[in-house]
C-alpha positions, 0 to 999 in steps of 0.5 A: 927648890931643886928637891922639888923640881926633882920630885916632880920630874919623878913623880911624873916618871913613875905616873908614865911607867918609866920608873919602879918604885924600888929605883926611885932614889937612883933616879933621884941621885942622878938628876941631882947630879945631872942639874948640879952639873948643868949648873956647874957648867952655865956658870963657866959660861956666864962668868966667861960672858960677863968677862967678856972672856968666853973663849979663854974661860972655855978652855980652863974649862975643858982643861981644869974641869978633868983635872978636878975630877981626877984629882979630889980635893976638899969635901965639904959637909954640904953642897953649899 
């Protein structure tokens, strides 16, 4: 479904000009990033939310979200 939606973001880039043919792939790792993230951090705050504990959750967030960035860690075969 994410594919898709990256797809069609991109299609419609290059139909308004915004993107070269040869940059396609660049745009379409970035968005993938982009929404991974955006995913990443809406569930910080529905866990914190369902909780009933968004405060507390927000700052392990701001606290750990770094700390995992810089750290590395386990890499695992697929996204899932």
């Amino acid at each position: 479904m994410m594919e898709t939606v990256i797809t069609n973001i991109i299609l419609q880039m290059k139909e308004a000009g915004l993107v070269d043919e040869d940059d396609v792939e660049v745009y379409q790792f970035g968005l993938e990033y982009l929404f991974l993230k955006v995913i990443h951090y809406l569930s910080y705050l529905l866990i914190g939310y369902v909780l009933h504990m968004i405060i507390p959750m927000m700052i392990n967030a701001i606290v750990f979200i770094p700390l995992r960035s810089k750290s590395g860690g386990y890499h695992a075969k697929t996204r899932w």
